[in-house]
C-alpha positions in Angstrom: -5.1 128.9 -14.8 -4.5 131.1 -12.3 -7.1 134.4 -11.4 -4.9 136.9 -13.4 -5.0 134.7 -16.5 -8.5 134.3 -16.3 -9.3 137.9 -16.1 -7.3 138.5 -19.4 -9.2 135.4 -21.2 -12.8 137.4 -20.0 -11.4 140.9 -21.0 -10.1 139.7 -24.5 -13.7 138.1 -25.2 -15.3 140.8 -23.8 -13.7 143.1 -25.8 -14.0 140.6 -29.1 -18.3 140.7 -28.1 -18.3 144.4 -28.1 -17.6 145.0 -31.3 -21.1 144.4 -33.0 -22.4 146.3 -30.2 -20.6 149.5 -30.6 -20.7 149.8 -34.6 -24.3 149.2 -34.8 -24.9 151.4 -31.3 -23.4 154.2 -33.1 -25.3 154.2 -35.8 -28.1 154.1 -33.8 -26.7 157.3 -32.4 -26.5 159.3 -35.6 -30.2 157.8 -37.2 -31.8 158.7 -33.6 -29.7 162.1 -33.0 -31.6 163.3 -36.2 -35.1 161.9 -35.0 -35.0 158.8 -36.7 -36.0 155.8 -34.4 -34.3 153.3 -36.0 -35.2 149.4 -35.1 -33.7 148.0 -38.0 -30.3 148.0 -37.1 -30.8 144.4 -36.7 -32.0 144.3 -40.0 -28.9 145.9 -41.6 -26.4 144.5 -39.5 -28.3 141.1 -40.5 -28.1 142.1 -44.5 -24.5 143.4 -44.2 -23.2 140.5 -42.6 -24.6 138.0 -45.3 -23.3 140.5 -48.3 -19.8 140.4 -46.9 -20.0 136.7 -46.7 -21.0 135.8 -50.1 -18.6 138.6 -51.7 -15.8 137.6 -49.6 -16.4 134.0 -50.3 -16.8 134.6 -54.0 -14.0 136.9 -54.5 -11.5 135.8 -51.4 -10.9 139.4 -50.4 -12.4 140.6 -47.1 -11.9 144.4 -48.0 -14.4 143.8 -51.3 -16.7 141.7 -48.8 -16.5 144.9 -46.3 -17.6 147.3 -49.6 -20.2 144.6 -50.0 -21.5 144.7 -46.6 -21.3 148.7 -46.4 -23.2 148.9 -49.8 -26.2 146.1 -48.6 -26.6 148.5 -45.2 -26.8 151.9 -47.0 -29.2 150.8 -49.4 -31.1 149.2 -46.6 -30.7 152.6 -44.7 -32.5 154.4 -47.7 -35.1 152.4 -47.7 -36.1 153.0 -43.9 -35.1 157.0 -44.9 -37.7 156.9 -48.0 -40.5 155.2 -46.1 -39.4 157.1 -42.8 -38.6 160.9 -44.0 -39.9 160.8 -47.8 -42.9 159.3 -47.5 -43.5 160.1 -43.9 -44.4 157.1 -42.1 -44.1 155.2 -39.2 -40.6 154.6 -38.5 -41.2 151.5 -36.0 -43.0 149.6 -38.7 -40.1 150.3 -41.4 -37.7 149.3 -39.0 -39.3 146.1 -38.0 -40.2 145.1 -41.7 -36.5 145.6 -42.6 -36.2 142.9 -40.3 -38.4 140.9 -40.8 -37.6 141.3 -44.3 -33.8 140.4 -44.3 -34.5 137.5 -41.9 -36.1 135.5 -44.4 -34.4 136.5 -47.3 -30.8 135.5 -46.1 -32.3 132.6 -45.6 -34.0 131.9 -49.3 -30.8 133.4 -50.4 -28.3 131.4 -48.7 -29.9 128.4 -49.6 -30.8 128.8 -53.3 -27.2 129.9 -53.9 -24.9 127.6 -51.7 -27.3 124.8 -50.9 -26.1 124.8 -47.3 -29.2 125.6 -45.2 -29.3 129.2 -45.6 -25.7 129.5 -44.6 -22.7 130.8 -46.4 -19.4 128.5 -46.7 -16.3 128.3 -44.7 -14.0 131.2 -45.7 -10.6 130.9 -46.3 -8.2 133.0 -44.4 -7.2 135.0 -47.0 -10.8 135.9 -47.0 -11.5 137.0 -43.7 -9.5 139.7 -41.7 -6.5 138.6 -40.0 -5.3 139.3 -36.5 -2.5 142.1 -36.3 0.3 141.6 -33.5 1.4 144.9 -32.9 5.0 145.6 -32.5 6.4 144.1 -29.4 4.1 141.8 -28.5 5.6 138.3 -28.5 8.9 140.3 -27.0 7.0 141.0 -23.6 4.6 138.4 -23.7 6.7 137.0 -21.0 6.5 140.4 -18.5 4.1 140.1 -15.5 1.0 141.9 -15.6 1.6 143.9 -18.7 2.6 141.4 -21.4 -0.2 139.3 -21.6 -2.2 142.6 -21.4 -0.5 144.2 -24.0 0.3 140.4 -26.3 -3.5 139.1 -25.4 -5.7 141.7 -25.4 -4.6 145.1 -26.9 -2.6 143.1 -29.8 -3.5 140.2 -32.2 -7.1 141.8 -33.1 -8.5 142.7 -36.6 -8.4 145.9 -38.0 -12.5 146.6 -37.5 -11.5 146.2 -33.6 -9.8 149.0 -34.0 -11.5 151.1 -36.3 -14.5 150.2 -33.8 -13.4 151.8 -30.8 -11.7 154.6 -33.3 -15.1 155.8 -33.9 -16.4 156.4 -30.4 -14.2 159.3 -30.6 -14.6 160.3 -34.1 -18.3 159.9 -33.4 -18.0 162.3 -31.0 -15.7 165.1 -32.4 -18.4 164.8 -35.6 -21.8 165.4 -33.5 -20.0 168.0 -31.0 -17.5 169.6 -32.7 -19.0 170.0 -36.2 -21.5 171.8 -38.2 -22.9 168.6 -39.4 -23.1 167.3 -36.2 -24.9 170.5 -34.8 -27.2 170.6 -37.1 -27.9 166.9 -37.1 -28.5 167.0 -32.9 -30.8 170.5 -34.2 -32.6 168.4 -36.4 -33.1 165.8 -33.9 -34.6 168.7 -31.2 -36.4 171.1 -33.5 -36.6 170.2 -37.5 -39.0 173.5 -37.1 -35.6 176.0 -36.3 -33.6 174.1 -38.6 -36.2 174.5 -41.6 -36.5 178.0 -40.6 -32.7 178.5 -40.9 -33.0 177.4 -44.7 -31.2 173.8 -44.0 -33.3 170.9 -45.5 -34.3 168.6 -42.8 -34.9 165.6 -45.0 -31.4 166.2 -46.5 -29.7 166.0 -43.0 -31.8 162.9 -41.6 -31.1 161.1 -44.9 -27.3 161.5 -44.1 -28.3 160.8 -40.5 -29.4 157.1 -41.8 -26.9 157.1 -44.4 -24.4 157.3 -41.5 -26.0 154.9 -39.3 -25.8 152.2 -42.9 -22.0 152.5 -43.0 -21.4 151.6 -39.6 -24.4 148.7 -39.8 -22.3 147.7 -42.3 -18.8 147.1 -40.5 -20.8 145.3 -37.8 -22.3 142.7 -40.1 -18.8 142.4 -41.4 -17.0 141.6 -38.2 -20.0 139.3 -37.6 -19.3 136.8 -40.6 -15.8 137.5 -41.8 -13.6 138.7 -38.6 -15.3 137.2 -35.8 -16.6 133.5 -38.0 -15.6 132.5 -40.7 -18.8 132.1 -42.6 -22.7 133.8 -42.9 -24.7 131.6 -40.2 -28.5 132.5 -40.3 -29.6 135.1 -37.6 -26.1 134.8 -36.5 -27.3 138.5 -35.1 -28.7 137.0 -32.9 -30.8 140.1 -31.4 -27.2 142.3 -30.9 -29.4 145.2 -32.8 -32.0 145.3 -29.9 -29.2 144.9 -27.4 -27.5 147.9 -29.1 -30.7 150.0 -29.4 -30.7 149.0 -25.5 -27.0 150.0 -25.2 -27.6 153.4 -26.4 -30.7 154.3 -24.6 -28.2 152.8 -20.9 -25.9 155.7 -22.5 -28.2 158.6 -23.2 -27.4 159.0 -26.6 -23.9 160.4 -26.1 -20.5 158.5 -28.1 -18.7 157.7 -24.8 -21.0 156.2 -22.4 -22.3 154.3 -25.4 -18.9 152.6 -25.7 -19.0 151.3 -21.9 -22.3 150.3 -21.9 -21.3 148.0 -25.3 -18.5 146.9 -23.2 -20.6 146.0 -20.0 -23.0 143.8 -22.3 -19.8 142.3 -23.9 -18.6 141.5 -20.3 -22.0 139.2 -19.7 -21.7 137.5 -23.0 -18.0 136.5 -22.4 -19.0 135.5 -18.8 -22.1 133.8 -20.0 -18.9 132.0 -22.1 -16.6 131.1 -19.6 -19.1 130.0 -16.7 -20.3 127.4 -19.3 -20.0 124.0 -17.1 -18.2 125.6 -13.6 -18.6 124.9 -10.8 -20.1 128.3 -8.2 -18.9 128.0 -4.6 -22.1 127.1 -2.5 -24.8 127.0 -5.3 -22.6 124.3 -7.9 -22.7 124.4 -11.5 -25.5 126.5 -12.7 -27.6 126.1 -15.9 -25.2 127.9 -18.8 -29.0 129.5 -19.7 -29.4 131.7 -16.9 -25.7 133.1 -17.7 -26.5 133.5 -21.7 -29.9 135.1 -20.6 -27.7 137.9 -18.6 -27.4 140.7 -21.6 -31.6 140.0 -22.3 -32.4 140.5 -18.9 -30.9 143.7 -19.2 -32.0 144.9 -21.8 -35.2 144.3 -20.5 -34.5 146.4 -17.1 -32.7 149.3 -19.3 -35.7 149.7 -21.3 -38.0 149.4 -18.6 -36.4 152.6 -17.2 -35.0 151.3 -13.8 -31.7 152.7 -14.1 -31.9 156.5 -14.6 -34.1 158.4 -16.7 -33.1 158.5 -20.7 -34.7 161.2 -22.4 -34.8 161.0 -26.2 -34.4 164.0 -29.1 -37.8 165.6 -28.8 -38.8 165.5 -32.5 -37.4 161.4 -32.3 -40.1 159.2 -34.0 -41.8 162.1 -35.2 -42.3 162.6 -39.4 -41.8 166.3 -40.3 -44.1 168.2 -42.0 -43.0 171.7 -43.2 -45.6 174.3 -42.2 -47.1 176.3 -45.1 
């Protein structure tokens, strides 16, 4: 395998890893651009990701498991909104009892229903979404440089890879371009101005979160019925923190939040491939210290060593209409 080949292999897995990241980064986006801190998008993405397994499995068609996890996220999404905008209260401990929460029942769940540990079973391919190759694809395959670009990495995907990196621009036009989106990043600022205006602030940060549930709910999809073939428990494995981590790198803005899915994609998918090699002057390194890469930072993200990411001012913060 020659170093051209190998670049392709990392970019295709990198772009494969990404996924998760950028569905459930954006949603972060929309909950936290209307002052909702939301750490339960490992929760949802969690939830979602069982749903579409066990509909998918049950009824054979991915597109009812994708309604199935979509429906599990939103409802998981008003839940965090009730406790969080209705009721007021503190939207770390929501989010982390969402967690919590979903982390044991997939578990109870899975078990009582398929017997298999608190896992799903193998899907049938009729039941999970397919890989499309794009016109053209196996007709340059054969091109230097740009067939197995285009034939490898840009074709033979499923359709939520490309609805995923569809959004980062959709994302965009909605919060910039917009009167949802400019009241939303309003809300986000100053609920006080928007209040004033005669817009309901719990109205708009209940879409916020019901935003931030639909695209929770494509992630956990991808997870169990594009990228596996089956529910495996806390097969999240942590990707919501990473994406919470992600979004903060990208100072809340559609774009950068895209790349910085991508660069913790690229350490997964090298974590991947470095798995028993052999590094020039050093030897073959522990596969642990490569599959700790995206935790480490995360870690120096949040910590604030590279740049300074501000939040929405009124992020966090319960509103409380002045009389």
């Amino acid at each position: 395998m020659d170093y051209y080949d190998i670049f392709i292999s990392v970019l295709s897995s990198t772009i494969r890893l990404s996924i998760p990241l950028i569905f459930t980064a954006l949603a972060g986006l929309f909950s936290e651009r209307a002052g909702i801190f939301d750490i339960g998008l490992e929760g949802k993405m969690l939830g979602s990701a069982f749903a579409a397994a066990c509909v998918a499995y049950l009824t054979g068609s991915a597109w009812l498991g994708l309604g199935a996890g979509i429906i599990c996220s939103m409802a998981l999404s008003l839940v965090h909104g009730f406790a969080s905008i209705t009721n007021r209260g503190n939207q770390i401990i929501s989010g982390v009892a969402i967690n919590f929460f979903i982390a044991g029942i997939t578990i109870v769940l899975g078990g009582a229903w398929f017997g298999q540990g608190g896992r799903t079973p193998q899907l049938l391919p009729d039941a999970r979404f397919a890989p499309i190759v794009l016109p053209g694809a196996d007709a340059i395959r054969g091109v230097p440089v740009i067939g197995p670009l285009y034939a490898n990495v840009i074709s033979g995907n499923n359709i939520l890879t490309y609805l995923a990196f569809l959004a980062v621009p959709l994302s965009w036009w909605i919060l910039y371009r917009t009167r949802f989106g400019l009241r939303l990043r309003a809300v986000g600022e100053n609920p006080g101005a928007v209040d004033t205006a005669g817009i309901s602030v719990s109205w708009l940060r209940y879409r916020a979160v019901m935003c931030a549930g639909i695209l929770c709910g494509f992630s956990g999809t991808y997870l169990a019925i594009a990228q596996s073939a089956a529910f495996i428990k806390d097969m999240s494995a942590g990707k919501g923190y990473i994406a919470l981590a992600a979004l903060v790198f990208a100072k809340w803005k559609p774009v950068p939040v895209m790349f910085a899915c991508l660069l913790f994609g690229f350490l997964d998918a090298l974590a991947n491939f470095m798995q028993g090699k052999q590094v020039p002057l050093i030897g073959e390194v522990p596969v642990q210290i490569f599959q700790a890469l995206p935790y480490i930072l995360t870690c120096i993200l949040l910590a604030g060593f590279i740049g300074v990411a501000i939040p929405p001012k009124a992020g966090g913060i319960p509103y409380t209409k002045e009389r």
